[in-house]
Backbone as ProteinMPNN parsed JSONL, in Angstrom:
{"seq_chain_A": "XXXXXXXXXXXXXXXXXXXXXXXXXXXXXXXXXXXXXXXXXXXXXXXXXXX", "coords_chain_A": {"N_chain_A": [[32.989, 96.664, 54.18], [31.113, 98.154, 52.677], [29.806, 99.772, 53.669], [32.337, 101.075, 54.493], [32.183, 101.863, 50.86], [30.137, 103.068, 50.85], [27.733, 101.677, 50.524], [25.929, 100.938, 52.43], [24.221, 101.692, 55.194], [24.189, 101.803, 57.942], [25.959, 100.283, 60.803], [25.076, 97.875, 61.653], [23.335, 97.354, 59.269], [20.827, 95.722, 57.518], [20.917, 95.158, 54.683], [23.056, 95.849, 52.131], [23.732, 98.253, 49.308], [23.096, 97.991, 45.396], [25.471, 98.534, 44.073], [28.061, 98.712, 41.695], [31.396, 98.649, 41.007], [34.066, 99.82, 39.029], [37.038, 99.338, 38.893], [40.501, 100.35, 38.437], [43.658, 99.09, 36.96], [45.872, 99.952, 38.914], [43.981, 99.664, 41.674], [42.349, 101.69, 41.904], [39.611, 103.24, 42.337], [37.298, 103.674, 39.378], [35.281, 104.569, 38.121], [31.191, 104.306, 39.449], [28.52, 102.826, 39.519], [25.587, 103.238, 40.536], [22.978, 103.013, 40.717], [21.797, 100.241, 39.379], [20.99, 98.971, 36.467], [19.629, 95.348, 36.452], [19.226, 94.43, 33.596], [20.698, 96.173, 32.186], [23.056, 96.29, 32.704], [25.753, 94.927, 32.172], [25.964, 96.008, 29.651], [26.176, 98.381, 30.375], [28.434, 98.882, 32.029], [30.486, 97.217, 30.175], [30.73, 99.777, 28.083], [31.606, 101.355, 29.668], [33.973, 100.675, 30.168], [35.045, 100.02, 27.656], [35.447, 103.302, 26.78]], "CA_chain_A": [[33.26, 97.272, 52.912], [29.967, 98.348, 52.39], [30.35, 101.096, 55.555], [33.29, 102.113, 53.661], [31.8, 102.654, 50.012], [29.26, 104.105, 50.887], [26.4, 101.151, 50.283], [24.799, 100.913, 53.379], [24.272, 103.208, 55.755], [25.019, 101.301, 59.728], [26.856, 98.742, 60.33], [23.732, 96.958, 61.429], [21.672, 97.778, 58.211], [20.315, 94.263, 56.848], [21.847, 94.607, 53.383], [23.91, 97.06, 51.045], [22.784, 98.613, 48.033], [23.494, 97.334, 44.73], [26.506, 99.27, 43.37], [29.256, 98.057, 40.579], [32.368, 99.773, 40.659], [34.787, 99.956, 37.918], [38.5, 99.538, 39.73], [41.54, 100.26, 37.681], [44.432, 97.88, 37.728], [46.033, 100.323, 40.341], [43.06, 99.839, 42.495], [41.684, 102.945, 41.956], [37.653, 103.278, 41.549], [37.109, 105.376, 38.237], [33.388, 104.679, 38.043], [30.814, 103.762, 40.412], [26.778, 102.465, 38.728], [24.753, 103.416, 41.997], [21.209, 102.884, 40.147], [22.235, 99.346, 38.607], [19.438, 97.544, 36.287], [20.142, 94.014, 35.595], [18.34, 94.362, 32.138], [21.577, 96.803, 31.107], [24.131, 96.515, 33.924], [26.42, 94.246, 31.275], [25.996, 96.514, 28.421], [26.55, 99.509, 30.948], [30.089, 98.428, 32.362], [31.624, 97.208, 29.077], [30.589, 100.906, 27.598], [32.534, 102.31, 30.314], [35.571, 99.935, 30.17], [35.476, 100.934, 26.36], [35.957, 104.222, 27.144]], "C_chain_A": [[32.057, 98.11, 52.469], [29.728, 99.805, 53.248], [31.193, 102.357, 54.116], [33.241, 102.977, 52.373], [30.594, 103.471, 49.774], [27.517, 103.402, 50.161], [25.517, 100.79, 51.375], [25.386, 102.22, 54.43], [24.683, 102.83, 58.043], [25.395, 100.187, 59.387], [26.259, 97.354, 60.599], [22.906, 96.788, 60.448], [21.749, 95.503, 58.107], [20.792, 93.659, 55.685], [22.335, 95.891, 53.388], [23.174, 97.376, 49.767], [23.623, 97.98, 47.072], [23.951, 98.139, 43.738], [27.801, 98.821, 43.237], [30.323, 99.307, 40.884], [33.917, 99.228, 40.104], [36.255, 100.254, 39.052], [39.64, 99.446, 38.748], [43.048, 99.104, 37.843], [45.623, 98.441, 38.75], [45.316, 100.36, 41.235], [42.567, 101.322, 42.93], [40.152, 102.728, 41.225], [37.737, 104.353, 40.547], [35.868, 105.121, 37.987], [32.611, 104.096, 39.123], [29.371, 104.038, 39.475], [26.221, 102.588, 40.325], [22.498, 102.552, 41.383], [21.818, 102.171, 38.871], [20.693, 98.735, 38.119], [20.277, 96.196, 35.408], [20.125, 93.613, 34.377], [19.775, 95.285, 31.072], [22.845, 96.75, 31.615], [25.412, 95.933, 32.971], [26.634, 94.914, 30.16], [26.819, 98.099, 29.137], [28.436, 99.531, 31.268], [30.958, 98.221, 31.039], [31.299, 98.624, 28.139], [31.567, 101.331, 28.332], [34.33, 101.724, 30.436], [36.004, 100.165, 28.28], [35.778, 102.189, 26.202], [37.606, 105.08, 27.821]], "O_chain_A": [[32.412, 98.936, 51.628], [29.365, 100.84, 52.688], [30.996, 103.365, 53.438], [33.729, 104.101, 52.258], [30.22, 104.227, 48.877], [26.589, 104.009, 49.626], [24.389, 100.35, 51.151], [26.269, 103.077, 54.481], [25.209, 103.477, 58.949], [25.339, 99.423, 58.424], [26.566, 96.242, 60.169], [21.847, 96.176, 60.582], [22.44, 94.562, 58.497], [21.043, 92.479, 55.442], [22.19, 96.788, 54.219], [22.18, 96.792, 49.333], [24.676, 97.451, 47.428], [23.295, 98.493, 42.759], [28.578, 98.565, 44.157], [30.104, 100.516, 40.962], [34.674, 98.436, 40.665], [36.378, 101.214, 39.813], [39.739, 98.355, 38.187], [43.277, 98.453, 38.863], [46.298, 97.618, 39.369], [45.731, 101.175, 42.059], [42.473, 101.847, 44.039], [39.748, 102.291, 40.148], [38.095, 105.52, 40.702], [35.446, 106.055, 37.305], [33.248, 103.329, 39.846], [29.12, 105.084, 38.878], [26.664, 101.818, 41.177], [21.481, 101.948, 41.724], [22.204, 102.701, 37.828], [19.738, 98.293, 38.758], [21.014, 96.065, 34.432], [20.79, 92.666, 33.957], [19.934, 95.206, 29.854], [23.766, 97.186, 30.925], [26.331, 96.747, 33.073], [27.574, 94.479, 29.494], [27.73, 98.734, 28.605], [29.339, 100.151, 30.707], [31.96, 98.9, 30.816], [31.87, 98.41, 27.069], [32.546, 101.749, 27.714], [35.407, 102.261, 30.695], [37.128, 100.424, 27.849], [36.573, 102.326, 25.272], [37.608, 106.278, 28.104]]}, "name": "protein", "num_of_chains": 1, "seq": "XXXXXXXXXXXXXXXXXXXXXXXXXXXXXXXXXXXXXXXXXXXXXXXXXXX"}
């Protein structure tokens, strides 16, 4: 999954990066947080689900 959205980069890497993404309840991504901080990441998401 990670391959697929585009958080790591082989399929050997070591980890994935640390990116939220906002999925509609048709499973459609309508946002994606690429440059997540834990300090706002909670305040960030329910802004955008208010929206």
């Amino acid at each position: 999954m990670g391959l697929a959205l585009g958080a790591c980069d082989a399929p050997d890497a070591g980890w994935a990066a640390r990116i939220s993404y906002v999925i509609d309840e048709k499973g459609i991504v309508v946002a994606s947080l690429a440059d997540v901080d834990p300090t706002t990441h909670t305040d960030d998401v329910l802004k955008l689900l208010a929206d």
